[in-house]
KEKOL-510328 format. One record per residue (C-alpha): y, x, z. Coordinates in pm, whole numbers, padded with zeros to 5 digits, always signed. Layout:
YXZ
...
//
This chain:
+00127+05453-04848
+00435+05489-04611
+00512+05836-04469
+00675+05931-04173
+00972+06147-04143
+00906+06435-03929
+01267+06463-03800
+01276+06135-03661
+00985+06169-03426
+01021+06586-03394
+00864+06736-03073
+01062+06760-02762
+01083+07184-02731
+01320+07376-02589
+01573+07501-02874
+01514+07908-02981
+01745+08126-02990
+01774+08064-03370
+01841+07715-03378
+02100+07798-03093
+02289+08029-03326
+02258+07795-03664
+02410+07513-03439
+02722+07745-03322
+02760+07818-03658
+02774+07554-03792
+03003+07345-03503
+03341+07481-03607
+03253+07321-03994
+03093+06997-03883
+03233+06952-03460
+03047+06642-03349
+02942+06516-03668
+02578+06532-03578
+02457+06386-03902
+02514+06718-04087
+02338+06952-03811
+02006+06746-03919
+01991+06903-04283
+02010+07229-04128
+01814+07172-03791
+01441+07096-03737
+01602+06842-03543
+01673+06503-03491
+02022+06329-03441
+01937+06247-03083
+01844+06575-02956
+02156+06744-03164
+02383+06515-02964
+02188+06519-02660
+02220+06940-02687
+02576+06937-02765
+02664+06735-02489
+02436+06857-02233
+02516+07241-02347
+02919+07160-02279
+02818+06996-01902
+02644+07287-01806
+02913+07539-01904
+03200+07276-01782
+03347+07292-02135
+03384+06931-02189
+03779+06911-02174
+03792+07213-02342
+03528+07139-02596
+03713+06820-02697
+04070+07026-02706
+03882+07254-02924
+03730+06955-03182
+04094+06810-03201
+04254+07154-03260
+04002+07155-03540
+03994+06852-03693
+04419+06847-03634
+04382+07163-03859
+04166+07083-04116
+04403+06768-04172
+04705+06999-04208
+04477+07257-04449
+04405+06894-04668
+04794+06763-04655
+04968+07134-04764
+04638+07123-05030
+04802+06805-05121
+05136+06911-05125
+05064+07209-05340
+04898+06958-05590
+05212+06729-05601
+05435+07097-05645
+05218+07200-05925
+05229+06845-06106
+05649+06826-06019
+05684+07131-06198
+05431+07035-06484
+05702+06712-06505
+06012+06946-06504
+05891+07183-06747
+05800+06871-07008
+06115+06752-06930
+06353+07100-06979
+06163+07082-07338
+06233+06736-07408
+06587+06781-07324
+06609+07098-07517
+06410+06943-07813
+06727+06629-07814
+07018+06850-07766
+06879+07054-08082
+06851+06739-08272
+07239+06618-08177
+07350+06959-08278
+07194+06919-08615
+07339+06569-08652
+07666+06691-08599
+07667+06937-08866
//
């Protein structure tokens, strides 16, 4: 028996006010990704797109909606890299404790050989 996805072939309505607001809410996580509106969105990925794009024509927010998207997306890069960073920091000074006991665990040894 083959069943049919209901999201694929979802009724053309106008959008309510609700699914307005979920999709604002959710553009500053997901920007054009449209794929991840769907799990939230009694919609398909057609009429996602074909709202996000039609929504920025009529409110002549196309230059400014892509500015917007790369402000984000330049962001979230620079959240992931200092993330990054802070991991390599954390793991440089797991190394340079281990280290200061290594060389403090050898300099105890050549005192004790010298006595």
């Amino acid at each position: 028996m083959q069943t049919t996805n209901t999201k694929t072939f979802a009724p053309k309505t106008k959008w309510s006010d609700e699914e307005v607001k979920t999709f604002f809410s959710l553009l500053p996580k997901y920007g054009s990704d449209f794929k991840q509106y769907v799990q939230h969105l009694n919609r398909t990925y057609s009429q996602i797109k074909s709202f996000y794009h039609n929504y920025l024509r009529r409110h002549r927010m196309g230059k400014v909606g892509e500015l917007v998207q790369k402000i984000e997306h330049d962001t979230s890069n620079q959240i992931k890299q200092l993330q990054s960073n802070q991991e390599t920091n954390l793991q440089s000074q797991q190394f340079n404790k281990e280290a200061a006991q290594m060389l403090g665990s050898l300099m105890d040894i050549m005192f004790n050989l010298q006595q």
